[in-house]
N, C-alpha and C positions, 0 to 999 in steps of 0.2 A: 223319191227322186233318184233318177238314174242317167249317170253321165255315161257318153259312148263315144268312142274313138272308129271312127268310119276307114278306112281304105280299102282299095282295090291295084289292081295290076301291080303288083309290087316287083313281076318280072327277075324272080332271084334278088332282086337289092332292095336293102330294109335301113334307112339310110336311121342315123341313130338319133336323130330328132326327134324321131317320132316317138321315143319312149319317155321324152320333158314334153313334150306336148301330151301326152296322153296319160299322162303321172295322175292327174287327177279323174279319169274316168274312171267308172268301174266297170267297163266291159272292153271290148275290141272287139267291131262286127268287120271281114275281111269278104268285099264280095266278090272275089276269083281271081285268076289267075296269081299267085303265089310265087310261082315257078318250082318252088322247091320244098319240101318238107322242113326244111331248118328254118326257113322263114315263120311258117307255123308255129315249131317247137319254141323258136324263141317270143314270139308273142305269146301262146299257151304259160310260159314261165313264168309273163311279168304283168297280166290278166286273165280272165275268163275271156276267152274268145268264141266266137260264134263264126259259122264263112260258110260260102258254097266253094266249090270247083270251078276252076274256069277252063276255057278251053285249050289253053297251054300245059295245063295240069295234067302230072302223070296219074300212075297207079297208088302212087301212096299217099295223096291228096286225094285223091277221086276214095278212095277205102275209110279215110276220116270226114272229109266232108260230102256233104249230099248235093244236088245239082239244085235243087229249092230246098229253100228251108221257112217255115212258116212257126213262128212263135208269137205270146204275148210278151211284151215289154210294159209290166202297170199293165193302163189300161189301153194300150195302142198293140192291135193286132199288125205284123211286120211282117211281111214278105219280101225275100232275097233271092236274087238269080242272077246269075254274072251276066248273060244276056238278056235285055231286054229292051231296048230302044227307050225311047222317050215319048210323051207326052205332044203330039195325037200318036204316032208312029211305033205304038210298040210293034213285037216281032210278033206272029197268028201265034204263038204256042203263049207267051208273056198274056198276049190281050187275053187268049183264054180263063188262064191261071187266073188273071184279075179280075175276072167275070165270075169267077167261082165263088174265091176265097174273099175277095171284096176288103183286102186290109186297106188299114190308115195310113201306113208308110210305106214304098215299097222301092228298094234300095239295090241297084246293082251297077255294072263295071263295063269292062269290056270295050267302050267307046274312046276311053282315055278323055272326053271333054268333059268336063264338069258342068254341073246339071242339076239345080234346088228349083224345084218348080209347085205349085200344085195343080192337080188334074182335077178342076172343080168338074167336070161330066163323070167322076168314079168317085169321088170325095176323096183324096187320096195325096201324100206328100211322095212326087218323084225328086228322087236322088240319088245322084252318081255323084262320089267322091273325086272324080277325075282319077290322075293318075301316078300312085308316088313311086314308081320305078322311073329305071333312065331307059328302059325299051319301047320305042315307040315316036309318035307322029308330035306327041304335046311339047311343047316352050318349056313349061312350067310343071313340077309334082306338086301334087295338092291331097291334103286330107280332109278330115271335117269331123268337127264336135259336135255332138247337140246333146241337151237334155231333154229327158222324158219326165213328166209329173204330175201322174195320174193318166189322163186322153189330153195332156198338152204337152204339144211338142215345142220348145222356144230352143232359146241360146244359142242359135244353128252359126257354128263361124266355122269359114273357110280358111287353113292354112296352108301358106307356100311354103314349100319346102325349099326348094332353089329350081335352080335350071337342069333339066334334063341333062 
């Protein structure tokens, strides 16, 4: 069984809740937009983390993380890309990518709204953590738990962090 701590667009602020919220996970998946390499570094410190780049990211984001990254988690094949729309609506380069690789989860940012869906026409869990920076359009920062165990995915809970 494997617990994970989901964010995106953290926008430079990493507000410090999210390290009691995520105290029990054993991973941290980060899908883009960062702003910063310290934001990294200090997740890196206090889990294994996983992330792509987003498009705010500079050069020393963009040299550590990849723009997709595609791994097993057990037995749930994950696909991450900081853009990729949603569920019918992905972006022509995402719907590709998911036409290929065909995973069970597939997890990105970029949108700032939050987004637990599944795309029963690809079998597949969309989700976007929303947004736990204060840059941006959203009310609310939101991250999200779920655990993985074996090819099931449950426990998915969304937290508020506060108000933008």
């Amino acid at each position: 069984m494997t617990r994970i701590g989901i964010i995106s667009d953290t926008h430079s602020f990493l507000d410090e809740k999210v390290f009691e919220h995520f105290k029990a996970c054993d991973e941290i998946w980060h899908a883009g937009d960062f702003g910063n390499i310290e934001i990294a570094n200090r997740l890196k410190e206090f889990k294994i983390i996983r992330g792509v780049y987003g498009n705010i990211d500079g050069r020393d984001i963009r040299a550590e993380f990849p723009e997709q990254l595609l791994f097993n988690c057990e037995d749930v094949k994950v696909m991450m890309r900081h853009i990729g729309g949603s569920p019918p609506k992905y972006n022509p380069e995402t719907r590709k990518e998911l036409a290929i690789w065909q995973p069970k989860l597939f997890i990105c940012g970029h949108s700032h709204i939050l987004k637990i869906m599944y795309d029963d026409k690809i079998s597949c869990l969309h989700l976007n953590p929303g947004a736990a920076g204060k840059q941006g359009w959203h009310k609310t920062r939101t991250i999200v738990r779920l655990t993985i165990d074996g090819n099931n995915m449950k426990d998915c809970e969304v937290i508020e962090l506060g108000k933008r």
